[in-house]
N, C-alpha and C positions, 0 to 999 in steps of 0.2 A: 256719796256720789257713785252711781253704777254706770256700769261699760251698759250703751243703748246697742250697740255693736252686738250681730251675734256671733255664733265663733268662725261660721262659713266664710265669714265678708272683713274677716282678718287676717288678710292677706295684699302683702305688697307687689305686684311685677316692675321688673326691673329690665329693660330692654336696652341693648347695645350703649352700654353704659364705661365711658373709658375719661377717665380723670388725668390728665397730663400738667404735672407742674414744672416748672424750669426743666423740661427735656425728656423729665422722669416719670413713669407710666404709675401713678398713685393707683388708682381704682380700673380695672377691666374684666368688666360681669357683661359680657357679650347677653346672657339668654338667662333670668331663674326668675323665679318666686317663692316669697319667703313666706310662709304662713305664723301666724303669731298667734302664741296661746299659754296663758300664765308668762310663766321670767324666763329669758333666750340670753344666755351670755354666748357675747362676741369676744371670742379669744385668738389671738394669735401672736404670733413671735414683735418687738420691738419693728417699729417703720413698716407693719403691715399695709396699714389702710385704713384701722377700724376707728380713729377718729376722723378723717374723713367721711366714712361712710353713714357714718351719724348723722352730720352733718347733712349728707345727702339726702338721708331720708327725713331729715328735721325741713327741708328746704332752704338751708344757710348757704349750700355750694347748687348750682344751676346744672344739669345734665348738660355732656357735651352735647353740639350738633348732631342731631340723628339719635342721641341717647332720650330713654323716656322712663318716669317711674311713674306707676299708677297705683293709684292709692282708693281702698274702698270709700266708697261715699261714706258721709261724715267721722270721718279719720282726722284727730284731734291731737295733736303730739306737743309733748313740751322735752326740751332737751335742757338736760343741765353736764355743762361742762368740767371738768380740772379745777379749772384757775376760772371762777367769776366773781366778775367788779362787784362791788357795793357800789354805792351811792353813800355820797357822806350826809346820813339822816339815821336816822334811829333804825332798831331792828323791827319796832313795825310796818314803820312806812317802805323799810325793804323789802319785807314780807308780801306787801300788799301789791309792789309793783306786777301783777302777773297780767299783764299783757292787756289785749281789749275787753276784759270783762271786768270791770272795776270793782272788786269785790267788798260787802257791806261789813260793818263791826264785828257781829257774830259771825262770822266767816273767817275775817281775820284773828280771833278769839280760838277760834279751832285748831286753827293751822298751827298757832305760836302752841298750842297748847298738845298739839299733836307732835312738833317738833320739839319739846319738852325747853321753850324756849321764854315762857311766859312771864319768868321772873327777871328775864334780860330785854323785855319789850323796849324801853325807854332808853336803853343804854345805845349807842352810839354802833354801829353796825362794825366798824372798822376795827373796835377792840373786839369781837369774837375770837376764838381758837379756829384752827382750821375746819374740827368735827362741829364748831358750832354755824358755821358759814355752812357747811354743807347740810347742815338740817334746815339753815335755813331757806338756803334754795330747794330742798325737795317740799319744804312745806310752801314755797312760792309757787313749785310746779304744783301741787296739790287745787290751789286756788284755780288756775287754768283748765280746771274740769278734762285732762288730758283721757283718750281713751290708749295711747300710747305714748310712754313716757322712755325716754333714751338715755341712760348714763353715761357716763367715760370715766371709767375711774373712782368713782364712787366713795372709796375707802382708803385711795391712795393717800401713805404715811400718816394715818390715823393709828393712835393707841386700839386695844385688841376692845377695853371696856365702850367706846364711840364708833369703833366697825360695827359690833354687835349694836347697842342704837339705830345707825343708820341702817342696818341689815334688817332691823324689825320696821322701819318704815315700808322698805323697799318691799316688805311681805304683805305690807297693809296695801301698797299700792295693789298688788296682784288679787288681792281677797277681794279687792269692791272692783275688780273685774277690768281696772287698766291691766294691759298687755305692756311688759317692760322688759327692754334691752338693754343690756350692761356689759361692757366692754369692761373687763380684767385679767390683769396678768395673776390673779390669785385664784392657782386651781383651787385648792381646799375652801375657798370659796365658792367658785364654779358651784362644786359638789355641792353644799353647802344649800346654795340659793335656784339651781338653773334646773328647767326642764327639759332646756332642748338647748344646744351647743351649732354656734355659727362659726366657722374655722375659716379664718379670713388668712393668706399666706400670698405676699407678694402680689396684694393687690387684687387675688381672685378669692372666692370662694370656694375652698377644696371637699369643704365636708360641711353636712347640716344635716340634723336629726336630733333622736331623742339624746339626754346626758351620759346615762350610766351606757349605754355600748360605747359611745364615742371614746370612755377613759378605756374599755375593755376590750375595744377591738375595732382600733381604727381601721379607714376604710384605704388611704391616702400615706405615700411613703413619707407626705411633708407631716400629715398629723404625728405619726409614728416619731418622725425626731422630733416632734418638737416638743412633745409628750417627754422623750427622752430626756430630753435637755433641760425642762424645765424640774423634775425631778432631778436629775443631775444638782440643778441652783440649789435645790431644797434641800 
């Protein structure tokens, strides 16, 4: 499956865009545009934004009043979250649930097979491991022919042997030309996987660019601590 997308026309605008939940100001990007090309991780400190923001641009959360995001024509997005339900049915037919395009046998054959999940098709979706739930939803987003795909977390409290797994999936997405966003608190990841770095801080967006200057010479006194701090945790 190739991105039909060329790289000019991937690109999101985001216009006076302010998220207010119980009182509290989640998301406020008054004016940007993010352009997407290969893997963008969205990083920022705890209670940023950045799983809102996903959301925003998955279309799960509605732009306030007067807020707008424009999206290039045919922009195809699948988001997989944290925490997703199963269905109590087998891991194929979980597999297969990916949205209005109801995908044939040998589709489904792929994806279990690409998620290295083939020998646990018939088993019961609910006894998976966490690393095996989360292959199985990337290999569900896979079927959704996404030309941008949106993480949250990705690898959160997975053993290092099913990060790596999931990390080669996430590379195969970017090779056949989906554009992928991935929210983590795992710099050496970051480094690891992203080409370009979204610094989400309190609801705004402070910094966006290429990976390697962002770790070597931020631009913003919030990236600077928080750079610090998360080195500090490490």
């Amino acid at each position: 499956m190739v991105n039909s997308m060329t790289t000019e026309a991937r690109r999101i605008e985001l216009r006076g865009i302010q998220i207010v939940r119980d009182g509290r100001t989640i998301l406020d990007i008054p004016n940007t545009d993010i352009q997407f090309g290969g893997i963008t991780a969205c990083i920022g400190p705890n209670g940023a934004g950045k799983t809102t923001f996903l959301k925003l641009l998955h279309g799960l959360i509605s732009p306030n009043a007067g807020g707008k995001v424009d999206y290039p024509a045919g922009m195809r997005s699948a988001l997989v979250l944290h925490h997703t339900p199963m269905i109590k049915a087998s891991v194929r037919i979980n597999i297969g649930l990916s949205g209005i395009h109801k995908p044939n046998d040998k589709e489904i054959d792929l994806a279990l097979e690409e998620a290295g999940l083939s020998h646990l098709q018939h088993q019961p979706a609910y006894q998976l491991s966490a690393g095996e739930r989360q292959k199985l939803c990337l290999g569900r987003a896979r079927l959704q022919n996404p030309n941008l795909l949106l993480l949250d977390e990705p690898t959160a409290n997975l053993d290092p042997a099913t990060t790596e797994q999931v990390e080669t999936m996430i590379r195969g997405f970017a090779a056949s030309g989906c554009d992928v966003l991935i929210s983590s608190h795992q710099l050496a990841q970051v480094r690891r996987l992203a080409d370009s770095i979204l610094f989400i801080d309190g609801g705004q967006i402070k910094e966006k660019g290429a990976c390697a200057p962002f770790f070597t010479q931020p631009q913003t006194e919030a990236a600077l601590l928080y750079l610090q701090r998360e080195r500090t945790a490490d």
